[in-house]
C-alpha positions, 0 to 999 in steps of 0.5 A: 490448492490455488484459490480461484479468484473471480474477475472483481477479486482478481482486480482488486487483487491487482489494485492492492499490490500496485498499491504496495509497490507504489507504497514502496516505491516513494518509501525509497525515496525516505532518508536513509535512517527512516526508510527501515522503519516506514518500510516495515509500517508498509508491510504491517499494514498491509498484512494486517488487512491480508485476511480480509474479504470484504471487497467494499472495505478492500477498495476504502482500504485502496483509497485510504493507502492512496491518500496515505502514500500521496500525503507522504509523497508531498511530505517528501517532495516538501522536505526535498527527497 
């Protein structure tokens, strides 16, 4: 059976899968022999907080993956990728 989400939970649903595909997104842009692996750390990362329920920790958790992705994006853009 398909769990209902309330709107605030339906947000942040929406907020944590925009920030995977953004995760994702600038992971592609990584050379070739590293783009496995930080894909992988991707997906590990965010199955290991999949369980959680705490909204107030879901939204640091936001937070914290877009500090992460925009750090790796200026890393990137540092290293021309």
């Amino acid at each position: 059976m398909v769990k209902a989400l309330d709107l605030q939970s339906f947000i942040l649903r929406a907020r944590v899968l925009k920030l995977y595909r953004q995760a994702l997104k600038i992971a592609h842009r990584a050379p070739p022999q590293a783009r496995g692996e930080l894909k992988q750390s991707i997906r590990q990362e965010m199955e290991k907080n999949s369980e959680c329920n705490d909204k107030q920790k879901i939204r640091y958790l936001i937070s914290e993956g877009l500090e992460r992705i925009k750090q790796l994006d200026e890393m990137l853009d540092m290293q021309g990728h």
